[in-house]
Backbone as CSV, one residue per row, in Angstrom:
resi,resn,N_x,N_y,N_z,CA_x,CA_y,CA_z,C_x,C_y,C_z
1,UNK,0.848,-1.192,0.000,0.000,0.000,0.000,0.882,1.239,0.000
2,UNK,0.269,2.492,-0.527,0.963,3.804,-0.510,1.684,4.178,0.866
3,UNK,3.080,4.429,1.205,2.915,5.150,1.804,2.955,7.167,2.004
4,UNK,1.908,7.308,2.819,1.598,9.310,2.356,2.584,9.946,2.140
5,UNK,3.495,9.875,3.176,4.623,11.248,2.981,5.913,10.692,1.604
6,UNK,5.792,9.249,1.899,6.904,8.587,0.301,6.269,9.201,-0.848
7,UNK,4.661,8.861,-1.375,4.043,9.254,-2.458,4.358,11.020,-2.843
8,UNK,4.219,11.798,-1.384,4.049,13.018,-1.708,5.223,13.329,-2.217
9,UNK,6.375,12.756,-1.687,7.626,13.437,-2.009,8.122,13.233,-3.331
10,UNK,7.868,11.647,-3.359,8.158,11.430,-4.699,7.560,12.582,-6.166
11,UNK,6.234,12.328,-5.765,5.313,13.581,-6.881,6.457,14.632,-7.182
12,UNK,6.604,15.462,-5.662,6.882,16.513,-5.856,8.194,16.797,-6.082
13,UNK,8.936,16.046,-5.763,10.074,15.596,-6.523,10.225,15.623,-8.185
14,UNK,9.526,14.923,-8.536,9.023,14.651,-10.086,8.293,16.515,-10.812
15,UNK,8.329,17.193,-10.231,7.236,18.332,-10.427,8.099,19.464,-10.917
16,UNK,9.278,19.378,-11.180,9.819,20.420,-11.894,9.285,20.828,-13.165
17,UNK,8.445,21.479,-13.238,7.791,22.544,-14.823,7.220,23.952,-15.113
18,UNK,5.748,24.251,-14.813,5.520,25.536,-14.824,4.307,25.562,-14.355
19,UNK,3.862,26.391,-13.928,2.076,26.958,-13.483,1.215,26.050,-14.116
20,UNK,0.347,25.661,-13.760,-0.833,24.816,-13.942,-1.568,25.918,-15.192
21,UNK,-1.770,24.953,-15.981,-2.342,26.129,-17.734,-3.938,26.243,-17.123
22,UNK,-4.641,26.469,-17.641,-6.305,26.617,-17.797,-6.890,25.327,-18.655
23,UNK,-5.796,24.849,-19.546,-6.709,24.143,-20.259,-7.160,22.535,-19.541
24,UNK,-7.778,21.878,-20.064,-8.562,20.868,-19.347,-7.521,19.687,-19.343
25,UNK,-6.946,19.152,-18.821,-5.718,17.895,-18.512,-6.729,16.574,-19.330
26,UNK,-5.758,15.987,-20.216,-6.247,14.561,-20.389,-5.131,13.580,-20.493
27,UNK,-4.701,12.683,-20.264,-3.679,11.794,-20.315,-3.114,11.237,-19.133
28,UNK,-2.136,9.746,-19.913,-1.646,9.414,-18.725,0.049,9.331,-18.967
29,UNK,0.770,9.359,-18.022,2.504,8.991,-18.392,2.839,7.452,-17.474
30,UNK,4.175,6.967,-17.643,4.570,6.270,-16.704,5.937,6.582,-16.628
31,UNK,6.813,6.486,-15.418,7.880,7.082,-15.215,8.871,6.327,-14.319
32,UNK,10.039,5.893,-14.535,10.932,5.079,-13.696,11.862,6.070,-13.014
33,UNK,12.313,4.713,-12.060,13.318,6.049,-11.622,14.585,4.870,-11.476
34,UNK,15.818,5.400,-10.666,16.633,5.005,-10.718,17.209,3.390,-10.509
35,UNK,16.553,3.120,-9.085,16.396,1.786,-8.786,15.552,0.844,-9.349
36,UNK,15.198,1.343,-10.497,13.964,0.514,-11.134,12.215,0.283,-10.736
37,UNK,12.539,1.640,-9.805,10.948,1.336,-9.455,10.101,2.274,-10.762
38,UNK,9.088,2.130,-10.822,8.479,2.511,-11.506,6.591,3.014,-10.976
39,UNK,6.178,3.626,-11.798,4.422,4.499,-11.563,3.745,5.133,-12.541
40,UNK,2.423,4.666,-12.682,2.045,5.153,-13.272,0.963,6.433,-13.151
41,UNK,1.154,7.405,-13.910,-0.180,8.639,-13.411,-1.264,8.829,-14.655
42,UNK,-2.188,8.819,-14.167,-2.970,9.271,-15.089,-3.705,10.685,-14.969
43,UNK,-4.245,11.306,-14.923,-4.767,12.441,-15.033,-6.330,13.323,-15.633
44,UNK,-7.276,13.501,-15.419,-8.637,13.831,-16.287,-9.067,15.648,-15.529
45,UNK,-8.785,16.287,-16.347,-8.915,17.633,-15.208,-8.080,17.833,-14.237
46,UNK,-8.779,18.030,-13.115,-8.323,18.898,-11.888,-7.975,17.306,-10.986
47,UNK,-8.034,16.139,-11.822,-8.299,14.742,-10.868,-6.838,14.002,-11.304
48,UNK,-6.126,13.168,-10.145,-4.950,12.584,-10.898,-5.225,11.476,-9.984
49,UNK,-4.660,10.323,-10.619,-4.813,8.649,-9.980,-2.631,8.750,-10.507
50,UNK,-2.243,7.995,-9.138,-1.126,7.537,-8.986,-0.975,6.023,-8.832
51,UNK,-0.759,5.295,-9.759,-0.882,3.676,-9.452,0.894,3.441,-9.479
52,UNK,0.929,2.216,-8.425,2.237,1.829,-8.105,2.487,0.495,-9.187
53,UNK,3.986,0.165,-9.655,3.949,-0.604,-10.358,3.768,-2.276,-9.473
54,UNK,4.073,-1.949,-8.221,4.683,-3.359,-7.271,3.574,-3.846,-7.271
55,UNK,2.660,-3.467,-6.842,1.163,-4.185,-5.879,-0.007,-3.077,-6.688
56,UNK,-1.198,-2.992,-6.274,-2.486,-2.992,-6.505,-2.613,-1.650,-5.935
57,UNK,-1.716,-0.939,-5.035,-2.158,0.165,-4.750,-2.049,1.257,-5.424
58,UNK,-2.779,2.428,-4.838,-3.158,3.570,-6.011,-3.333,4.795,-5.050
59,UNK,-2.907,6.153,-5.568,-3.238,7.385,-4.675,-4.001,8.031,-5.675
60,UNK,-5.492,8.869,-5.342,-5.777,9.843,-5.571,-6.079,11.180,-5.732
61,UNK,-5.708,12.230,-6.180,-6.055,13.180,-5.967,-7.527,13.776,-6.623
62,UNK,-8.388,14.170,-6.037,-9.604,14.671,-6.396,-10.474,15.503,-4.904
63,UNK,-11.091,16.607,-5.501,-12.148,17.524,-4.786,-11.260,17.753,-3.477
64,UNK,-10.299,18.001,-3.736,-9.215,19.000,-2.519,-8.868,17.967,-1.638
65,UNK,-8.882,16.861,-1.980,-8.452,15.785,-1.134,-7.342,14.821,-1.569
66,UNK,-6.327,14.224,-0.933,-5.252,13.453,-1.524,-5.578,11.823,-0.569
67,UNK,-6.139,11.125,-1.391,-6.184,9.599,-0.921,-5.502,8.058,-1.498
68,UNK,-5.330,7.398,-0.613,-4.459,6.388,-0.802,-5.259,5.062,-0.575
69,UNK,-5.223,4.545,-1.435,-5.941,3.147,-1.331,-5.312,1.821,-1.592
70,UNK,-5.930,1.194,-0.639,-5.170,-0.660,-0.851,-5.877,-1.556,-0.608
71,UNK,-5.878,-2.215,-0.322,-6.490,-3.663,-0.469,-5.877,-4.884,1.057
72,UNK,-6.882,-5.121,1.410,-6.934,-6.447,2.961,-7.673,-7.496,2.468
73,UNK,-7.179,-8.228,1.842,-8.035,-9.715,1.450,-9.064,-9.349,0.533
74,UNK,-8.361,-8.610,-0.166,-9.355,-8.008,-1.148,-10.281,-7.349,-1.074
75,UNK,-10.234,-6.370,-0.304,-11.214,-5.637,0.165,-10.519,-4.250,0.365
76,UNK,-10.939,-3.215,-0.388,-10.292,-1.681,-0.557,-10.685,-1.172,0.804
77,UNK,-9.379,-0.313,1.306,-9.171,0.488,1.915,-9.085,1.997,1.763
78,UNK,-9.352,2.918,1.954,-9.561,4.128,1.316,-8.780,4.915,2.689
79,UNK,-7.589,5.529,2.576,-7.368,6.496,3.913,-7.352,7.787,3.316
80,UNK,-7.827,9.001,3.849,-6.976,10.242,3.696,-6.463,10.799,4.108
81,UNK,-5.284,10.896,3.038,-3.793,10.705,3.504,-3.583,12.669,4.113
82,UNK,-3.796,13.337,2.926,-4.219,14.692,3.274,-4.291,15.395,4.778
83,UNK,-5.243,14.473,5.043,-6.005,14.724,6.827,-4.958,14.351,7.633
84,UNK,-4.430,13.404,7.328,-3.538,12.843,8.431,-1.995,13.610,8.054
85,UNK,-1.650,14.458,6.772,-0.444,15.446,6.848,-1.201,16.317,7.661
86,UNK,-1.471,16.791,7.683,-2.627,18.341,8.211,-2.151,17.987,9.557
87,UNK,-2.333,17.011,9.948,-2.151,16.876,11.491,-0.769,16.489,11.908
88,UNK,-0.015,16.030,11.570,1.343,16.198,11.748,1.629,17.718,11.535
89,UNK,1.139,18.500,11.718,2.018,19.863,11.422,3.469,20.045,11.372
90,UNK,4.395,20.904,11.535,5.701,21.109,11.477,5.947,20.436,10.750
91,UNK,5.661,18.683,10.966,6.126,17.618,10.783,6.298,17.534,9.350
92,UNK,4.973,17.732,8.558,4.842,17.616,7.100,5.698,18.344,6.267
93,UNK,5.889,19.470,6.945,6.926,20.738,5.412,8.441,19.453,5.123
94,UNK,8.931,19.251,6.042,10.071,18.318,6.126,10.000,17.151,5.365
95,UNK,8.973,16.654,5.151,8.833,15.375,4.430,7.899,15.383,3.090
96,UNK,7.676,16.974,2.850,7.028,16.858,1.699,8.028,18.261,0.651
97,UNK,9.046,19.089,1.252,9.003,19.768,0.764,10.467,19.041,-0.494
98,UNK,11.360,18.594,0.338,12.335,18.043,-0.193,13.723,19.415,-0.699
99,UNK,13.654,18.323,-2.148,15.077,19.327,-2.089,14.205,20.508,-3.009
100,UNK,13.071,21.119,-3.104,12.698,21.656,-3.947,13.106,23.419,-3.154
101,UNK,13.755,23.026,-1.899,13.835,24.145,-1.185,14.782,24.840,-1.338
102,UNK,15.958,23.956,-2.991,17.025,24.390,-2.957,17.122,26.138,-3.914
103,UNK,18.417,26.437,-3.871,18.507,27.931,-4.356,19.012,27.393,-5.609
104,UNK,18.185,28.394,-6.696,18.848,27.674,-8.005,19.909,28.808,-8.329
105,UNK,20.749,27.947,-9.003,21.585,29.445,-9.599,21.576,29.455,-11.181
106,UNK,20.996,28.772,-11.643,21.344,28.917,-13.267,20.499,27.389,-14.257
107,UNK,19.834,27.935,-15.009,18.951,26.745,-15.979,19.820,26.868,-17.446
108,UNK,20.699,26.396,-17.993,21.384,26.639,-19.058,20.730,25.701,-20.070
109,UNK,20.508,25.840,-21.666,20.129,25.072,-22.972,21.684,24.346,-23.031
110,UNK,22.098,22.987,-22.812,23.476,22.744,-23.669,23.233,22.778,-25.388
111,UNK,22.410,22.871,-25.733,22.692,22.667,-27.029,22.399,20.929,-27.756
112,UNK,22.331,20.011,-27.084,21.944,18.962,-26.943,21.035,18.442,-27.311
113,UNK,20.510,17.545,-27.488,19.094,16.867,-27.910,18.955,15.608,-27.365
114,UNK,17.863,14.855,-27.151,17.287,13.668,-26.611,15.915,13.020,-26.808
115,UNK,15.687,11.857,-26.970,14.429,11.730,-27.453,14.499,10.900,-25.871
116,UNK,13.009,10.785,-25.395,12.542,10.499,-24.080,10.947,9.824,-24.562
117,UNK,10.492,8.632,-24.371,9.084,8.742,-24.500,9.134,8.656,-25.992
118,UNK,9.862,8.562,-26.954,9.256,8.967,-28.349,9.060,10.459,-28.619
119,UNK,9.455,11.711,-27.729,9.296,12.540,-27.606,11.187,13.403,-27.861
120,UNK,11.215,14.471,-28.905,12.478,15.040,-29.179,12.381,16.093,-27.635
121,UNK,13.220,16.112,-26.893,13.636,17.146,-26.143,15.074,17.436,-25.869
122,UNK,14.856,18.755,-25.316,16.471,19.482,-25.267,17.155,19.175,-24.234
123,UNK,18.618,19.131,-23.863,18.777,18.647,-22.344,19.318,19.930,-21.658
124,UNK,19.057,20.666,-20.937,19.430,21.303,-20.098,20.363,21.173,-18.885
125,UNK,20.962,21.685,-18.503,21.615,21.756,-16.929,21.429,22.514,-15.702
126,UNK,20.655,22.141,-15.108,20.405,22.753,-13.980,21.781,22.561,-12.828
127,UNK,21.962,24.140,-11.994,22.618,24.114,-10.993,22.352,24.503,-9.780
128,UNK,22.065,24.424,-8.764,21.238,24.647,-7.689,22.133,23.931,-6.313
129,UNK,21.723,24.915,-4.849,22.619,24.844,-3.971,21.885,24.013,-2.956
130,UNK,22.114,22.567,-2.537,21.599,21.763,-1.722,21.188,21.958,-0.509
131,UNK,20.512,21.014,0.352,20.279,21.532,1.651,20.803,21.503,2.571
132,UNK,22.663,20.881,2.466,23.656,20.907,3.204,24.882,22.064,2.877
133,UNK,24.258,22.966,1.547,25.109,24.064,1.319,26.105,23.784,-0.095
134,UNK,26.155,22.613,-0.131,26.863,22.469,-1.389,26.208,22.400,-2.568
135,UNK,27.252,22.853,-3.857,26.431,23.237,-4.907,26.417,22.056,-6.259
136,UNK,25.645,21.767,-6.530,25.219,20.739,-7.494,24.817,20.976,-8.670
137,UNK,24.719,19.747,-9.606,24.217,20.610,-11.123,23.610,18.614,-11.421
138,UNK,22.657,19.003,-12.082,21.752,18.044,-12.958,21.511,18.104,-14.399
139,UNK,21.249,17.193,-15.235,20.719,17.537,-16.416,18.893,16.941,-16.596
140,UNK,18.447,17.976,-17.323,17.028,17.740,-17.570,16.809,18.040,-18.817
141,UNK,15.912,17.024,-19.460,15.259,17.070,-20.744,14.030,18.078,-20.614
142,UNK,13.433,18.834,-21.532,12.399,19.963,-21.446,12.339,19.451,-22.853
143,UNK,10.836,19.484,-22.558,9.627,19.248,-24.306,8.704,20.539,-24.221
144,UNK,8.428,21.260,-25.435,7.195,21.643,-25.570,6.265,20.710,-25.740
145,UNK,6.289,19.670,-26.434,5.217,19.372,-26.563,4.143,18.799,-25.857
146,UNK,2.694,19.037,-26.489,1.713,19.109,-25.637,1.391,17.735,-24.495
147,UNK,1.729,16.685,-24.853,1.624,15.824,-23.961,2.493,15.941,-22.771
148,UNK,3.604,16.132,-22.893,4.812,16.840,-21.963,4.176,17.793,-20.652
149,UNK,3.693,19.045,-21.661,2.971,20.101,-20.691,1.620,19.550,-19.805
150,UNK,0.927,18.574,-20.502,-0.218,18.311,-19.983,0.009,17.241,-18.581
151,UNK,1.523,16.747,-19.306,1.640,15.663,-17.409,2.303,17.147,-16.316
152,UNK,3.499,17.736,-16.926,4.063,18.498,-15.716,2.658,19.470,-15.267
153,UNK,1.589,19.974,-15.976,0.749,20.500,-15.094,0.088,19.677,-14.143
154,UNK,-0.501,18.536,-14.609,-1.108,17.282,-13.489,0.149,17.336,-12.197
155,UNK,1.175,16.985,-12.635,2.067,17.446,-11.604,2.191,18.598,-10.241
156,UNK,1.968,19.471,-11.191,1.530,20.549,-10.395,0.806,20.767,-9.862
157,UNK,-0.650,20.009,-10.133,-1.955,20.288,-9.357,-1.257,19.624,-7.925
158,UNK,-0.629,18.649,-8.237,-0.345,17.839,-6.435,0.336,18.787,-5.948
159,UNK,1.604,19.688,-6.365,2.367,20.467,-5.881,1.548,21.355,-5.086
160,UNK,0.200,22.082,-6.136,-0.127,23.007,-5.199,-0.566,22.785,-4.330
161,UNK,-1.462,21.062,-4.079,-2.200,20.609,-3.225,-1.041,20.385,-2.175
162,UNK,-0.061,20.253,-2.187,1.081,20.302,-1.303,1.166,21.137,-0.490
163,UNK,1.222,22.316,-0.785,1.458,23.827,-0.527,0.642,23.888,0.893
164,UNK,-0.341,23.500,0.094,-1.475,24.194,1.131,-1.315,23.031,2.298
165,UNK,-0.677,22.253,2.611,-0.216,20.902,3.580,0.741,21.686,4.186
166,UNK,1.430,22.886,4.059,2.152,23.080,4.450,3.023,24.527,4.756
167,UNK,1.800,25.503,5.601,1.712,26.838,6.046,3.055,26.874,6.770
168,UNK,3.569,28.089,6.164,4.986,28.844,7.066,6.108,28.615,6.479
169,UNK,6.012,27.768,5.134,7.306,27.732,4.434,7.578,28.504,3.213
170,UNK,7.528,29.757,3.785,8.129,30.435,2.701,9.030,30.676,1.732
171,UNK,9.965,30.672,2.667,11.579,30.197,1.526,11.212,29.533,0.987
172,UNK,11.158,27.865,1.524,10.515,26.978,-0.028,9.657,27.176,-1.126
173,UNK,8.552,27.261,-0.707,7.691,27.753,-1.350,8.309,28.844,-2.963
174,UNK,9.120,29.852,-2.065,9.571,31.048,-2.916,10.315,30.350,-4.066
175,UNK,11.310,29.218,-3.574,12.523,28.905,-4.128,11.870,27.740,-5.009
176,UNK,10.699,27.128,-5.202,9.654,26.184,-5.907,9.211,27.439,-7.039
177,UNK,9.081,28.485,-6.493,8.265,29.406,-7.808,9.390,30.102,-8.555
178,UNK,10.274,29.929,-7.680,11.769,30.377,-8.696,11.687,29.444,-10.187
179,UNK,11.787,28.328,-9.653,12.249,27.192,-11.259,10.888,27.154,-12.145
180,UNK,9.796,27.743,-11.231,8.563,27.456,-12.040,8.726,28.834,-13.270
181,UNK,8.944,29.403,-12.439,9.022,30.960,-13.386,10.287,30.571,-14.453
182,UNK,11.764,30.332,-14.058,12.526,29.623,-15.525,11.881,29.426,-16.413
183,UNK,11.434,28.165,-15.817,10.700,26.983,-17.217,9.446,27.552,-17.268
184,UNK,8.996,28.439,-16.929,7.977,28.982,-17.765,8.097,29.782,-18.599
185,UNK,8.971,30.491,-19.235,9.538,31.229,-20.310,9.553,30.233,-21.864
186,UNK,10.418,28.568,-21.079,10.375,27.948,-21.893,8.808,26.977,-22.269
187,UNK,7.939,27.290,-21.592,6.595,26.601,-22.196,6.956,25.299,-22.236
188,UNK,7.350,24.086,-21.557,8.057,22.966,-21.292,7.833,22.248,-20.287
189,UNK,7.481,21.316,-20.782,7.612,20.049,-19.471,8.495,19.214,-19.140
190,UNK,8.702,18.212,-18.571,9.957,17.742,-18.034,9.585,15.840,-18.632
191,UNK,10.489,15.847,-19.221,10.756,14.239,-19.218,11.932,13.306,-18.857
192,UNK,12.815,13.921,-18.276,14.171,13.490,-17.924,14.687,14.209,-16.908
193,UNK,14.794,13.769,-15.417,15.265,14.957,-14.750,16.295,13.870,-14.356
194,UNK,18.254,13.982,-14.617,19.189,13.384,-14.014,18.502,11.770,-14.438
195,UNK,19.186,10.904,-13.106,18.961,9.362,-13.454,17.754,8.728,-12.665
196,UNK,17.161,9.922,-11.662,15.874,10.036,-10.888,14.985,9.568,-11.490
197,UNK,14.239,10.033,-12.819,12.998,9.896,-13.021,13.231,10.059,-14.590
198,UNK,12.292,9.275,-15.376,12.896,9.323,-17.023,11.234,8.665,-17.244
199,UNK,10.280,9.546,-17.943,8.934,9.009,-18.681,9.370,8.210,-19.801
200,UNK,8.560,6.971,-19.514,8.939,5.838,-20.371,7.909,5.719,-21.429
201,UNK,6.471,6.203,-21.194,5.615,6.120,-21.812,4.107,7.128,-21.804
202,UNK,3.716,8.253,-22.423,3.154,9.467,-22.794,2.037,9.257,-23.876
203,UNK,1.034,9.645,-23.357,-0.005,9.672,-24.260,-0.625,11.015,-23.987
204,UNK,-1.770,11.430,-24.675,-2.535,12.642,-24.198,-4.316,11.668,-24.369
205,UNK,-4.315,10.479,-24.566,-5.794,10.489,-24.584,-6.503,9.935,-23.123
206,UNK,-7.582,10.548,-23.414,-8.345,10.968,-22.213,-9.020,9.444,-21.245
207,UNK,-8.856,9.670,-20.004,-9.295,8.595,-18.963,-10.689,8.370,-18.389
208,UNK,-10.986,7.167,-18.629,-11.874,7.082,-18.080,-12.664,7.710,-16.685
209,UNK,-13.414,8.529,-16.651,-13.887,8.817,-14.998,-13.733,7.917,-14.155
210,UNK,-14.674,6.752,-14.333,-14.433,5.373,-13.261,-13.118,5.378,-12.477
211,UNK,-11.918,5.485,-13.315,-10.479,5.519,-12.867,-10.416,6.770,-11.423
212,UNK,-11.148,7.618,-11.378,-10.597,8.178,-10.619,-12.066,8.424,-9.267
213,UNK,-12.662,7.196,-9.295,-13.412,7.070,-8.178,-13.339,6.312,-6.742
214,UNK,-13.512,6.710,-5.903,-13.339,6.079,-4.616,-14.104,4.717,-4.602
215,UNK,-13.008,3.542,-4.467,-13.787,2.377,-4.222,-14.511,2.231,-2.887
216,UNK,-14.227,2.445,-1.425,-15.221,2.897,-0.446,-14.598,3.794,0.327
217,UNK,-15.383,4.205,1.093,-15.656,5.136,1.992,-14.482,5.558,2.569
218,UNK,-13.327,6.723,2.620,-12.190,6.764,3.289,-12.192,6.703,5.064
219,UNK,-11.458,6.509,5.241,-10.867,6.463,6.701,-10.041,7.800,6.992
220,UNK,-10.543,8.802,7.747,-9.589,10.023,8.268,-8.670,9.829,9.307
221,UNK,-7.651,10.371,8.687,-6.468,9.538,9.619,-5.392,11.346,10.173
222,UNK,-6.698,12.139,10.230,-6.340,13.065,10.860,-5.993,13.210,12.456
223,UNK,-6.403,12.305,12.949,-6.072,12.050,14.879,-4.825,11.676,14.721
224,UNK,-4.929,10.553,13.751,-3.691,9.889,13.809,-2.473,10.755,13.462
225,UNK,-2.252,11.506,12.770,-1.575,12.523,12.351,-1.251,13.985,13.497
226,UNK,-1.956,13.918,14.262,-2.231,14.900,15.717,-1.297,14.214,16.774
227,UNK,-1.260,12.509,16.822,-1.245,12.099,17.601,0.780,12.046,17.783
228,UNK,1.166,11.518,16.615,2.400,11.968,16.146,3.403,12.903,16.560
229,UNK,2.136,13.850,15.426,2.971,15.619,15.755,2.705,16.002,17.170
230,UNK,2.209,15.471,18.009,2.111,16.029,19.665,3.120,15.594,20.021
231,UNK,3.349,14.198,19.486,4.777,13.424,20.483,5.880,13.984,19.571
């Protein structure tokens, strides 16, 4: 089964692109990362389903809520996960904000090219100052194209749903709208960030609703999350 603060980080981890567009999200991606794990997202609007490649479980995001579902002898579990960051206070900025808190110093074009997904993109180098002070550099692929933009905004919807998990972090916050503002010049989404995360597979056609419905009734696991952040 999901766990909340792994899923969130991971997302937001994955979320380097630009402002959430207006237009209506349809599609799904799948995306590996280094150790070979792998996930798939799908996306319909303002709604995103996160399915894991290992097991049966799945996170949703829909109607201002972030939920995680699994399965006990075959029988769905529904928690929200959301409720139970909320209540860890302090606790959550730390485990959801990551390294997105870092200071960037520079988004450079090498000149480069890469196909990702079946998709031509450029590779870039990002350089940015860690959260132990030292300074680092990555390379990232950036696509215009529209399937590209349509996952890094789904992306973003979790980011912002993040945000709001997590009152008083300003610096971060600031230093998250730094790279958003970059790559928003370039109209670009992300398909390659370093050896982290690489989309293996991109579509733009549209998901079924069913996909992004609650199989039963969630469990608020907001006490539980209180109970934590007190101790």
């Amino acid at each position: 089964m999901f766990s909340p603060s792994n899923v969130m980080l991971s997302c937001i981890a994955m979320a380097l692109g630009v402002s959430v567009s207006s237009s209506v999200l349809a599609g799904s991606a799948s995306i590996s990362g280094i150790q070979g794990d792998a996930a798939q997202f799908e996306y319909n609007g303002a709604m995103l389903r996160i399915n894991a490649a290992q097991n049966d479980g799945y996170a949703l995001l829909r109607d201002g809520h972030f939920y995680t579902v699994g399965y006990n002898n075959g029988q769905p579990m529904v928690f929200d996960a959301g409720a139970m960051l909320k209540g860890f206070g302090d606790m959550a900025p730390q485990a959801i904000h990551g390294d997105l808190g870092a200071e960037i110093i520079s988004l450079q074009d090498t000149g480069k090219n890469e196909v990702v997904a079946g998709i031509q993109g450029d590779v870039y180098e990002i350089r940015f100052v860690d959260d132990s002070g030292e300074e680092r550099s990555e390379s990232l692929v950036l696509s215009t194209d529209k399937r590209a933009q349509e996952f890094r905004d789904a992306m973003f919807q979790m980011m912002d749903f993040a945000e709001t998990m997590t009152p008083g972090q300003a610096k971060a916050k600031a230093q998250s709208q730094d790279i958003r503002t970059r790559l928003n010049s370039l109209n670009a989404g992300i398909l390659r960030y370093g050896r982290d995360m690489t989309v293996t597979s991109i579509n733009g056609e549209a998901v079924a609703a069913e996909r992004f419905e609650l199989p039963a009734q969630p469990l608020d696991l907001q006490g539980l999350g209180k109970l934590f952040g007190g101790q």
